[in-house]
C-alpha positions as CSV (number, residue, x, y, z in Angstrom):
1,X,66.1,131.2,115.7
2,X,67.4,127.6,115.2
3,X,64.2,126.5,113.5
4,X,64.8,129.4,111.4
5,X,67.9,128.8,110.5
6,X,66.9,124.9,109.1
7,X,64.3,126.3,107.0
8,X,66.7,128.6,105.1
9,X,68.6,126.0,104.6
10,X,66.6,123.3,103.6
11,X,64.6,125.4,101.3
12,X,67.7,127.4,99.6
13,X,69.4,125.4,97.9
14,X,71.7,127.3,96.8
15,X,73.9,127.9,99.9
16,X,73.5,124.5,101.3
17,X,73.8,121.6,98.7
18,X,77.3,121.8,98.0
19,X,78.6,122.1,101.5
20,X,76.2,119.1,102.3
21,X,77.5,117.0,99.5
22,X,81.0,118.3,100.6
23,X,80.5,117.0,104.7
24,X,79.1,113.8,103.4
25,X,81.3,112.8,101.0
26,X,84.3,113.4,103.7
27,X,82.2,111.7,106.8
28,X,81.6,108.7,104.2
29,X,85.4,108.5,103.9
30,X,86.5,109.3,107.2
31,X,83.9,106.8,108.3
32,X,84.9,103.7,105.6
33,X,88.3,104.5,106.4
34,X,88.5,104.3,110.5
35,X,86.1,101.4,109.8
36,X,88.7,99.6,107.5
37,X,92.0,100.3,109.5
38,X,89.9,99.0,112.7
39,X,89.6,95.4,110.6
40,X,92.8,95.4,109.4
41,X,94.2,95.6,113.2
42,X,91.5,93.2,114.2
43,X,92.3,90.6,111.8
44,X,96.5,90.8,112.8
45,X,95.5,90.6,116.2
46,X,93.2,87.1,115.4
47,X,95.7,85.4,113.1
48,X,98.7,86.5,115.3
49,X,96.7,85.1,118.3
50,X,95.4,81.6,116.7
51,X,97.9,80.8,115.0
52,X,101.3,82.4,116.7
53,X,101.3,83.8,119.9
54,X,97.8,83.2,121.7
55,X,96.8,86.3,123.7
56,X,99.4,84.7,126.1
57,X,102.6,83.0,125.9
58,X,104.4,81.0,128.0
59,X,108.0,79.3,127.0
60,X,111.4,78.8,128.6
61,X,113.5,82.2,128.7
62,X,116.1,80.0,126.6
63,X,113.4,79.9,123.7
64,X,111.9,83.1,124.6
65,X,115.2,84.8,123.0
66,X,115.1,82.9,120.3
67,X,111.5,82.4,119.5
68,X,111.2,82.9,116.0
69,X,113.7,80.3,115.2
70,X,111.3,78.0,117.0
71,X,114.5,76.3,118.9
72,X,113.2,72.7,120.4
73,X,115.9,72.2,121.9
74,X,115.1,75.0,124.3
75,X,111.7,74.1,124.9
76,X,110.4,73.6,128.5
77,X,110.1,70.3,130.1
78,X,108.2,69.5,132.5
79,X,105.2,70.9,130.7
80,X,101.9,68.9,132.2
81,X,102.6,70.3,136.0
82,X,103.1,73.9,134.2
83,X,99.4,73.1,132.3
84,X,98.1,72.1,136.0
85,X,99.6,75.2,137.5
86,X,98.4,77.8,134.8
87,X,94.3,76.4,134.9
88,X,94.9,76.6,138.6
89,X,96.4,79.9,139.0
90,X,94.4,81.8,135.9
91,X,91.2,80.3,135.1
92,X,89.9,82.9,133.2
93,X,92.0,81.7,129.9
94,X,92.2,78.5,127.9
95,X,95.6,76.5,127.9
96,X,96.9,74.5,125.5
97,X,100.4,73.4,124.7
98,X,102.3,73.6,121.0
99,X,105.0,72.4,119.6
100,X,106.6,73.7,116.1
101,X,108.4,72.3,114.0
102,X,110.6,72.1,110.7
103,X,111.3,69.5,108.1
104,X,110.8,67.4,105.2
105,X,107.6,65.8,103.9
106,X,108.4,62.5,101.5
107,X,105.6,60.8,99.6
108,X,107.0,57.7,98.4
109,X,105.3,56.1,95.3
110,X,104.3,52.5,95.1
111,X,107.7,50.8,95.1
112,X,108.5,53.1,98.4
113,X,111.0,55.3,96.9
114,X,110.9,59.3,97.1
115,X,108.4,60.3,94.8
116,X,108.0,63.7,95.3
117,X,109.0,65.6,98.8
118,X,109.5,69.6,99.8
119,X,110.2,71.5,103.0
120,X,107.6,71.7,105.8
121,X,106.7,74.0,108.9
122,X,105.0,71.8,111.0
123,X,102.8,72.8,114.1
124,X,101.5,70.1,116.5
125,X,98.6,70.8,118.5
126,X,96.1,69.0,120.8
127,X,93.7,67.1,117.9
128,X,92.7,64.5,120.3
129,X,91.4,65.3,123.2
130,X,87.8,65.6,123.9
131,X,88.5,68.7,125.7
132,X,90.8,70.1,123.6
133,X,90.0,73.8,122.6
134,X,91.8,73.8,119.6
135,X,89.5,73.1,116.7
136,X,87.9,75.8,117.9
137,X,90.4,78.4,118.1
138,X,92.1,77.1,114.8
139,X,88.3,77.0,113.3
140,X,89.7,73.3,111.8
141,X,86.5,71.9,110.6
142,X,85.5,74.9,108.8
143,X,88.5,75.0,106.9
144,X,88.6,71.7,106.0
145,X,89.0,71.1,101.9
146,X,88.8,67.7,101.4
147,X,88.7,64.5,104.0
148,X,88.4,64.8,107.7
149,X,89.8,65.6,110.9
150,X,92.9,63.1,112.0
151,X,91.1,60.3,114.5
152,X,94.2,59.0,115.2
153,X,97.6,60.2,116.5
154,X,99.3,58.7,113.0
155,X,97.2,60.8,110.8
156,X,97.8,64.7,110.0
157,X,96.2,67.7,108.4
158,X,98.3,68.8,105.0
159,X,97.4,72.4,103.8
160,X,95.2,72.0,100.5
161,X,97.8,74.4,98.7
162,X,101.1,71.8,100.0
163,X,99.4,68.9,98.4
164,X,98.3,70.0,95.4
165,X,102.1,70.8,95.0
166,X,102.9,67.3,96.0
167,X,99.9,65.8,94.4
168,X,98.7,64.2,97.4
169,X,95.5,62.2,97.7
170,X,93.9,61.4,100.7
171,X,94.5,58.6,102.7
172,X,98.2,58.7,100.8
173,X,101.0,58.0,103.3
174,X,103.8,61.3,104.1
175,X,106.9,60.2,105.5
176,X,108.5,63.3,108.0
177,X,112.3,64.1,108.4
178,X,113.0,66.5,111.0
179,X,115.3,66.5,113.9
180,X,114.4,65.6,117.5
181,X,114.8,67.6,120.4
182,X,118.2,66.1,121.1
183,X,119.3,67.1,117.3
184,X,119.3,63.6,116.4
185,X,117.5,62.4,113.1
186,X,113.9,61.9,113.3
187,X,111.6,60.1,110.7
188,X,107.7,58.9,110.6
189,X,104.8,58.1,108.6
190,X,101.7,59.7,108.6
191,X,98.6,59.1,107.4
192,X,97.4,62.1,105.1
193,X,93.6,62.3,106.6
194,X,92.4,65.9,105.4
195,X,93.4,69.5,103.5
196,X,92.9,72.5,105.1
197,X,92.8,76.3,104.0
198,X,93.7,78.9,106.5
199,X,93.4,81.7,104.7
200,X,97.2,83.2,105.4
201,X,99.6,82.7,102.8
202,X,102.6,82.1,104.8
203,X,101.1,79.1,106.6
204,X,98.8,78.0,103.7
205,X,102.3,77.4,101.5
206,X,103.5,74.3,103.4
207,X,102.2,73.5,106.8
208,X,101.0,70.5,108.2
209,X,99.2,69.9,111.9
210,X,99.4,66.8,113.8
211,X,98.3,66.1,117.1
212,X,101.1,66.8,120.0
213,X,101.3,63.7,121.4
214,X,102.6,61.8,118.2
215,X,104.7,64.6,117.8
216,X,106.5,64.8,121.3
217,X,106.9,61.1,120.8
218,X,108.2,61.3,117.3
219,X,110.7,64.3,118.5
220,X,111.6,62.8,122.3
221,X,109.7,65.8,123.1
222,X,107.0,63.4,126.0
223,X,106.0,65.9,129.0
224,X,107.6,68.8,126.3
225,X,106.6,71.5,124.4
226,X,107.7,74.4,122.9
227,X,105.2,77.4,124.4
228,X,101.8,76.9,126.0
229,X,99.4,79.4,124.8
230,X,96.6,81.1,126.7
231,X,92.8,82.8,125.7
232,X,90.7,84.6,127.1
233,X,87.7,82.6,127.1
234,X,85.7,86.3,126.0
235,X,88.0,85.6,122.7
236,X,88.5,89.5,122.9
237,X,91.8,90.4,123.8
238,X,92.5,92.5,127.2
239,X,96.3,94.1,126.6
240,X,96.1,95.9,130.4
241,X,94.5,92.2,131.9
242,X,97.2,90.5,129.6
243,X,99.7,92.4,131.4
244,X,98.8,92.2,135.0
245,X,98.6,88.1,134.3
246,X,102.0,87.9,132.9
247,X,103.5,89.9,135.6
248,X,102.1,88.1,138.1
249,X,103.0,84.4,136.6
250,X,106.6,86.2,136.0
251,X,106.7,87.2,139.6
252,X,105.7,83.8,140.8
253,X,107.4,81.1,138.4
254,X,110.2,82.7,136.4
255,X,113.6,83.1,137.4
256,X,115.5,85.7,135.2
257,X,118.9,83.5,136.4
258,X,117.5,80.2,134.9
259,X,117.5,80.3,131.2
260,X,114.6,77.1,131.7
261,X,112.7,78.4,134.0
262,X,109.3,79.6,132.3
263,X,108.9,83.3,131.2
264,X,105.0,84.4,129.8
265,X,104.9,87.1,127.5
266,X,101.9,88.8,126.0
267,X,100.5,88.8,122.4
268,X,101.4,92.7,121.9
269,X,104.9,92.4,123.3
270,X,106.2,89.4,121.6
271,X,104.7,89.3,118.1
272,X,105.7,93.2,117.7
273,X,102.3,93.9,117.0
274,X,102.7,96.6,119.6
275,X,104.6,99.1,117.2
276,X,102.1,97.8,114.6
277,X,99.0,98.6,116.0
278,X,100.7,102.2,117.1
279,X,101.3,102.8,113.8
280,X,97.3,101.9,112.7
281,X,96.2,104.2,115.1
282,X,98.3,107.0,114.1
283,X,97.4,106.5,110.7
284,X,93.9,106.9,111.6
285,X,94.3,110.0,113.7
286,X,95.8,111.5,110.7
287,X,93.0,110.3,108.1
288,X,90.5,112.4,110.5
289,X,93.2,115.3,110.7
290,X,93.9,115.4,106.7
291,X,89.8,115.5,106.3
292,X,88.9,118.5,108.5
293,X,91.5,120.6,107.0
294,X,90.8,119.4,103.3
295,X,87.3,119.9,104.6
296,X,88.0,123.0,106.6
297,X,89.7,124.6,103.5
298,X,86.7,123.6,100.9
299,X,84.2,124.5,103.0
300,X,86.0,128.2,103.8
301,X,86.2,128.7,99.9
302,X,82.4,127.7,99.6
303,X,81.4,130.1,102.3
304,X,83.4,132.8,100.8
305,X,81.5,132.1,97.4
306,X,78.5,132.3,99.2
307,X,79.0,135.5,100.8
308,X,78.8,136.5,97.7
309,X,76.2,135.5,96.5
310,X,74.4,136.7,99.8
311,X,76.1,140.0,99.8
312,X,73.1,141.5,99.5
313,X,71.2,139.6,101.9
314,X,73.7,140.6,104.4
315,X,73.8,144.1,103.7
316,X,70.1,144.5,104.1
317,X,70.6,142.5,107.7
318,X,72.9,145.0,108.4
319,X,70.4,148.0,107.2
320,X,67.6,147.1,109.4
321,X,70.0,147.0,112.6
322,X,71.1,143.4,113.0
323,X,74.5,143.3,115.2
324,X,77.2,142.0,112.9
325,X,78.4,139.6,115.8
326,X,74.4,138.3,116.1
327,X,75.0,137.9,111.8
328,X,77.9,136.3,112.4
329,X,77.2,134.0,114.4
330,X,73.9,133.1,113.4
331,X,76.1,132.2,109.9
332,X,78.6,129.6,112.0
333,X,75.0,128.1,113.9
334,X,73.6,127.7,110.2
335,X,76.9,125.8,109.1
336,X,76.7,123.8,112.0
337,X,73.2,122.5,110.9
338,X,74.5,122.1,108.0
339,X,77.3,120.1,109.1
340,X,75.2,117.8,111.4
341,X,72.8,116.9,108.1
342,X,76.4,115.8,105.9
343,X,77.4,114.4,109.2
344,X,74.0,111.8,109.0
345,X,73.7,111.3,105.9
346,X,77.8,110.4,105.1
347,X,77.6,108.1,108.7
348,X,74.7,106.0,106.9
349,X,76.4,105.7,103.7
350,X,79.4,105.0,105.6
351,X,78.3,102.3,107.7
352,X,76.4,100.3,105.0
353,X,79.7,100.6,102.6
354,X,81.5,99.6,106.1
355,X,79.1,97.1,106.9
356,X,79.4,95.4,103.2
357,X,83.0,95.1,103.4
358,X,83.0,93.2,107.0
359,X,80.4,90.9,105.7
360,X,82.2,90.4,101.7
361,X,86.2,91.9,102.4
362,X,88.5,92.3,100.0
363,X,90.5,89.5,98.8
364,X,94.5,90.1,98.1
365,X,95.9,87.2,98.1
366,X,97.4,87.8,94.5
367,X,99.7,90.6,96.4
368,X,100.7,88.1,99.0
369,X,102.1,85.5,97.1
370,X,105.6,85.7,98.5
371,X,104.3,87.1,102.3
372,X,105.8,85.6,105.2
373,X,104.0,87.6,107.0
374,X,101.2,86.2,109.8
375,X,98.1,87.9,108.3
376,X,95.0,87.0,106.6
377,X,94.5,87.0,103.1
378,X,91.3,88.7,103.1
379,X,90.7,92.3,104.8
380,X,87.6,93.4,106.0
381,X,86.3,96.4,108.0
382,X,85.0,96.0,111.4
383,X,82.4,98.5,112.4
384,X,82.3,99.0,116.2
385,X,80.8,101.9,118.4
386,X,82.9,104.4,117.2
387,X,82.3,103.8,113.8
388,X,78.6,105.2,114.4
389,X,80.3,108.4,115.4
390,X,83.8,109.2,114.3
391,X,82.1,111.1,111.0
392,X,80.8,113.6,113.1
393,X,84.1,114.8,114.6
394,X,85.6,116.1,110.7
395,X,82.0,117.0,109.8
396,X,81.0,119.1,112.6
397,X,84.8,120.8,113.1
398,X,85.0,121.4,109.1
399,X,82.2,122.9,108.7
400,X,82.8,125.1,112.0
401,X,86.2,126.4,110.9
402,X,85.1,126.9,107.2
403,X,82.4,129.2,108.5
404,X,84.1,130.6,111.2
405,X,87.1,131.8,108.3
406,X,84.5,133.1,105.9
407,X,82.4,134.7,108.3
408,X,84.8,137.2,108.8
409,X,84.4,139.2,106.1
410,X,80.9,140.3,107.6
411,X,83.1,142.5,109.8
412,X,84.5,143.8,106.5
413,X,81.3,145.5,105.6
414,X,80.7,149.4,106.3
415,X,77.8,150.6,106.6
416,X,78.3,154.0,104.9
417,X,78.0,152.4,101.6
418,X,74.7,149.9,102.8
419,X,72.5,152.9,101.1
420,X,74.5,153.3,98.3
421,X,74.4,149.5,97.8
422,X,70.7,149.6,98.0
423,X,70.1,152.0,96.1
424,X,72.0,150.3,93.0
């Protein structure tokens, strides 16, 4: 009966190309859009973890409740025995300690004086280090512009948009202002060694990265730092792993009466991506939703069009003794069929449209010029194992209800007037 059923509707055309183009062209969508909403949250999870919070985050509870301020003077001393105790205690991640910081860069021209200077957010990281991990997680040599990597703890990275504003060469010496951890006045020279492009607007506007240990010394910051970040050495973040670590550091080291004592928090919790990523998810539950009713409601107007047009056909089904429920279900099967060959067909388009824009993205920097927000610049899809299937959920239900709507006026026909019909 099944095999039947595909040849009618592979050979007539008639009652099967339109709801075929129908299912494809919403399976297509459905598919490029879960696919694009699934990069969008990838990519704020990746910047918010390399360049914010890490999948983990440990800091004083002082700075904890004042983190986005970036308070120094709340940051946790003592921060080498906590390094010692987190490789000990959680292997599984990568630690490294940062240390942010505001300020002023001056470059002086050749008689020494302020040529040109702006405001700065500063973020000093382990540069240094043989073992260091983060070149690697902030992917440092590939975003390299012009120059090199600092060698020395004297030399920093400038972001390629902050010089061109200052008109910085390399090699050029930057003298910092800022304020040490004490709140007294702080100033140093640095040797301007490389530009770098992140590819997030907030921090490609004016950051510079210098290694941690010139900075602690710079700030009276030595055996300090502001948080010490943790990853999963998988790179993939693990929320319900994340949470069973942090409770059990909590548990262990932090004491909730001892504003210093150390307090680790997890990416989702304390860069409010939590709500964020809720919201993505919602949003995509409702692009599959809005297609099998758009779907649902095209589809029911097609079959009711073709009913008509195989009014006849069905009468004469009727006439030779075919059981209207047998008809009408043999219609849904046939719908079905043809909702699994719009399904294929509008996955494959999907995932090479998908596939394209994970590979190319789409650049909007020119809407971010003013952002302040953590995210990339460029948005790509990201085309996992659901993206091979999702399609098939609005296809197959669309096509099912549509039918299953239509079909009911089968039940409508008597068949008193099936001779009279046949007879005209």
């Amino acid at each position: 009966m099944i095999k039947f059923l595909i040849k009618g509707v592979l050979r007539d055309r008639s009652r099967s190309l339109f709801p075929v183009l129908t299912v494809t062209a919403g399976v297509l969508l459905t598919v490029v859009g879960f696919s694009w909403l699934n990069g969008i949250q990838s990519s704020w999870v990746e910047v918010a973890a390399k360049y914010n919070t890490g999948h983990l985050r440990v800091m004083s509870r002082a700075y904890a409740d004042d983190v986005n301020q970036s308070p120094n003077d709340l940051a946790y001393i003592g921060v080498n025995q906590l390094l010692s105790n987190l490789r000990q205690d959680f292997p599984e991640l990568t630690w490294t300690p940062r240390i942010r910081f505001g300020g002023l860069l001056d470059i002086p021209d050749e008689k020494g004086e302020t040529e040109v200077q702006g405001p700065c957010m500063g973020m000093a990281v382990d540069l240094l280090s043989e073992d260091s991990p983060e070149e690697e997680i902030l992917n440092l040599r590939d975003s390299i512009i012009r120059g090199r990597l600092p060698e020395e703890p004297d030399e920093i990275l400038i972001t390629e948009e902050f010089a061109q504003r200052l008109g910085l060469s390399m090699g050029e010496t930057a003298t910092l202002i800022s304020a040490t951890m004490y709140g007294s006045m702080a100033i140093a020279n640095f040797s301007v060694t490389g530009t770098v492009r992140f590819g997030v607007t907030a921090m490609d506007r004016s950051t510079i990265i210098a290694d941690i240990s010139e900075i602690q010394r710079v700030l009276n910051m030595e055996n300090t730092a502001g948080e010490v970040l943790g990853f999963f050495k998988t790179n993939l973040y693990d929320n319900e792993q994340a949470e069973e670590i942090a409770e059990r550091f909590n548990a262990k080291y932090s004491d909730k009466e001892d504003e210093f004592s150390p307090y680790m928090g997890t990416l989702l919790k304390q860069s409010g991506m939590e709500d964020i990523l809720g919201m993505v998810d919602i949003y995509g539950e409702v692009i599959i939703i809005v297609f099998i009713v758009v779907m649902s409601i095209v589809l029911w107007n097609a079959g009711l069009m073709g009913s008509l047009r195989r009014y006849g056909e069905i009468g004469v089904r009727l006439a030779i003794g075919e059981d209207k429920g047998h008809l009408y279900r043999s219609l849904i099967t046939e719908s079905l069929v043809i909702g699994f060959i719009g399904s294929v067909i509008g996955t494959v388009l999907g995932l090479l449209v998908s596939y394209y824009l994970q590979e190319k993205g789409i650049n909007i920097a020119f809407m971010m010029k003013d952002s302040t927000l953590m995210m990339s610049d460029t948005f790509r899809a990201d085309v996992d194992a659901v993206s091979h299937y999702i399609g098939f959920i609005p296809g197959m239900a669309a096509t099912f209800l549509g039918s299953l709507f239509s079909g009911v006026g089968i039940y409508k026909r008597k068949t008193s007037q099936l001779m009279k019909e046949l007879e005209t």
